[in-house]
C-alpha positions as CSV (number, residue, x, y, z in Angstrom):
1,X,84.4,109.7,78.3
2,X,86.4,106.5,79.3
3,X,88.3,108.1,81.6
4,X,85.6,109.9,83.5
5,X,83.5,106.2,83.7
6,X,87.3,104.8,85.5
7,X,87.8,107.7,87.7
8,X,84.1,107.4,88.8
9,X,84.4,103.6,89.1
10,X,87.6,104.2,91.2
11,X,86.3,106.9,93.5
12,X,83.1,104.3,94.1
13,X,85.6,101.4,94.8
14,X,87.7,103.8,97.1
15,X,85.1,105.0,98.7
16,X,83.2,101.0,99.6
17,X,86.8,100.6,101.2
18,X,86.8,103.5,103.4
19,X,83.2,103.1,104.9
20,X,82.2,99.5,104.6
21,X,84.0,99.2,107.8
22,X,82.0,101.4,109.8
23,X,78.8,99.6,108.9
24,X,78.1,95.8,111.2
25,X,77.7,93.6,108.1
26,X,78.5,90.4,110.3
27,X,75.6,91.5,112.4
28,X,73.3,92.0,108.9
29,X,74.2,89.0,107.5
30,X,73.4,87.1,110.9
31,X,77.4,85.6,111.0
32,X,78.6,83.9,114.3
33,X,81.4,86.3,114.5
34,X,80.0,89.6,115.3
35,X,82.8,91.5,114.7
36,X,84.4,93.8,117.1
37,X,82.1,96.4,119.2
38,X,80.9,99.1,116.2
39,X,80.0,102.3,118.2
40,X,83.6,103.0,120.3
41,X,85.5,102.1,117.0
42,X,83.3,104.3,115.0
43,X,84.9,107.6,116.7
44,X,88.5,106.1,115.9
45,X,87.2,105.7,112.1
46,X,85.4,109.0,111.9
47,X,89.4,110.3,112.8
48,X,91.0,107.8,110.6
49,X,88.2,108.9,107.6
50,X,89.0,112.6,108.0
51,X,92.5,112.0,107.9
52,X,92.2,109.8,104.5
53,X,89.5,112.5,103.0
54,X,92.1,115.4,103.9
55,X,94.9,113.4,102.0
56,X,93.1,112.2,99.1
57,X,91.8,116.1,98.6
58,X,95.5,117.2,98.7
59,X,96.4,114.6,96.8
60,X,93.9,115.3,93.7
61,X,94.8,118.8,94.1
62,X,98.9,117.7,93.1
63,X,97.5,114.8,91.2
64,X,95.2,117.1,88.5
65,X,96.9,120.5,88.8
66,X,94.9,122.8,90.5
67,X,96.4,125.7,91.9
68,X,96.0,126.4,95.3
69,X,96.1,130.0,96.1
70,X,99.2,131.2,98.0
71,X,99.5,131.7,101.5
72,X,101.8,134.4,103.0
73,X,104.8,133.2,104.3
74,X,105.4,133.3,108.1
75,X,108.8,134.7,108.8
76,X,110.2,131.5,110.7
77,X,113.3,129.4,109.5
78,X,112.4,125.7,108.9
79,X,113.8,124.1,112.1
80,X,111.3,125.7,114.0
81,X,108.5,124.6,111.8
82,X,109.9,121.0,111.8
83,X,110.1,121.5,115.6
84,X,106.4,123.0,115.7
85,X,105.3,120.2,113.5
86,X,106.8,117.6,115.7
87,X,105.9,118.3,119.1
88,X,102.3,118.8,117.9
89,X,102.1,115.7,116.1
90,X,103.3,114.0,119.4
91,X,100.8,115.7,121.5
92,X,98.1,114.7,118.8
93,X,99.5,110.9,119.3
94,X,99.0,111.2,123.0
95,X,95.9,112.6,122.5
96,X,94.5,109.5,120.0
97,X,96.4,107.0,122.7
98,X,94.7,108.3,125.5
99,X,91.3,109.3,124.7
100,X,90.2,107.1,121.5
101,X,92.9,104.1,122.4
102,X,92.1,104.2,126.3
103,X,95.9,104.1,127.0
104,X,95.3,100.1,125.4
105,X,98.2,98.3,123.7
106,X,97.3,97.6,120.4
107,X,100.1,95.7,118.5
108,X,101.0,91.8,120.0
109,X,104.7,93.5,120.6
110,X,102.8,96.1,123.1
111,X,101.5,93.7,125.0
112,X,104.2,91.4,125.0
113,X,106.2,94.2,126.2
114,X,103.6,95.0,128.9
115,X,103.4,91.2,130.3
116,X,106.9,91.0,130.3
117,X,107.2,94.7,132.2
118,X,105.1,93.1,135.1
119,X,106.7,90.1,135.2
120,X,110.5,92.0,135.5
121,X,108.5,94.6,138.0
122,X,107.5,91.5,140.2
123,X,111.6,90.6,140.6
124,X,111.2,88.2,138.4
125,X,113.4,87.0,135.2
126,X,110.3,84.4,133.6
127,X,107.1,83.1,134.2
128,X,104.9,80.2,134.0
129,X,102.4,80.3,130.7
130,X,99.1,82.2,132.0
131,X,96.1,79.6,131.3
132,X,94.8,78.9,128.8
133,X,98.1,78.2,127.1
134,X,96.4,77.4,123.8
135,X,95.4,81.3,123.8
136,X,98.6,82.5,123.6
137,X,99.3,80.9,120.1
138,X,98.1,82.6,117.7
139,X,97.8,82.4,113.3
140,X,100.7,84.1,113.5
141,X,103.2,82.5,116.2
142,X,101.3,78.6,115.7
C-alpha cells in the first residue's frame, strides 16, 4: 500500500512540474513581473509535454516490465536506420527552429554569435557597446 501512496505522490509532483508552467500564475497572483507572453509559448510546451509524456510512457513500460508486443522487423541494416533516424530528427529541428522558435536565437552564445556575425559582415573587427551598456551584463556575466 505504501508503495502505491509514493508512486501516486510522485506522478502528482511530476505531473505540477510539467504543467504549472503552462498556467500565468504571476498574472493570478497580481506579481509585477508578468512573466513571458503565455499563448505563443504554450504551442512550444504542448510539443515539449508530448515529448516528456511519450518518454515517461516508455519509460514505465522498461521501468515495470510490461511487454510490448513485437513488431516485425524491416529488412534494413542498422546504418540506414541510424541514417533515417538522423536526417529526420534534423528536419524535425528545422522544423521546431523555424515555425515554433521563429528562426530566434535562444541561448546568450546565439546571440552573441549573431551580433558579432554583423559586426564581422560590416568589415569590421569590434565595436562600440550598443546603449544601454548596463543591459548587456547580465546575473550571469556581472
Amino acid at each position: 500500500m505504501r508503495g502505491r501512496i509514493t508512486r501516486w505522490a510522485w506522478l502528482a509532483i511530476g505531473a505540477a512540474l510539467v504543467l504549472l508552467p503552462a498556467f500565468p500564475v504571476p498574472r493570478w497572483v497580481g506579481a509585477a513581473d508578468q512573466g513571458p507572453l503565455w499563448t505563443p509559448n504554450l504551442r512550444a510546451w504542448g510539443l515539449g509535454l508530448l515529448l516528456i509524456l511519450a518518454l515517461a510512457v516508455g519509460a514505465a513500460r522498461l521501468a515495470t516490465g510490461i511487454r510490448v508486443p513485437r513488431l516485425p522487423r524491416l529488412p534494413l541494416k542498422p546504418a540506414w536506420v541510424v541514417a533515417l533516424f538522423t536526417v529526420a530528427l534534423v528536419v524535425l529541428a528545422g522544423w521546431v527552429m523555424r515555425s515554433i522558435f521563429a528562426s530566434n536565437p535562444q541561448f546568450t552564445d546565439e546571440m552573441a554569435q549573431l551580433l558579432q556575425a554583423r559586426i564581422f559582415a560590416a568589415g569590421r573587427l569590434a565595436r562600440p557597446c550598443p546603449l544601454p551598456a548596463r543591459g548587456w551584463w547580465t546575473a550571469g556575466h556581472g
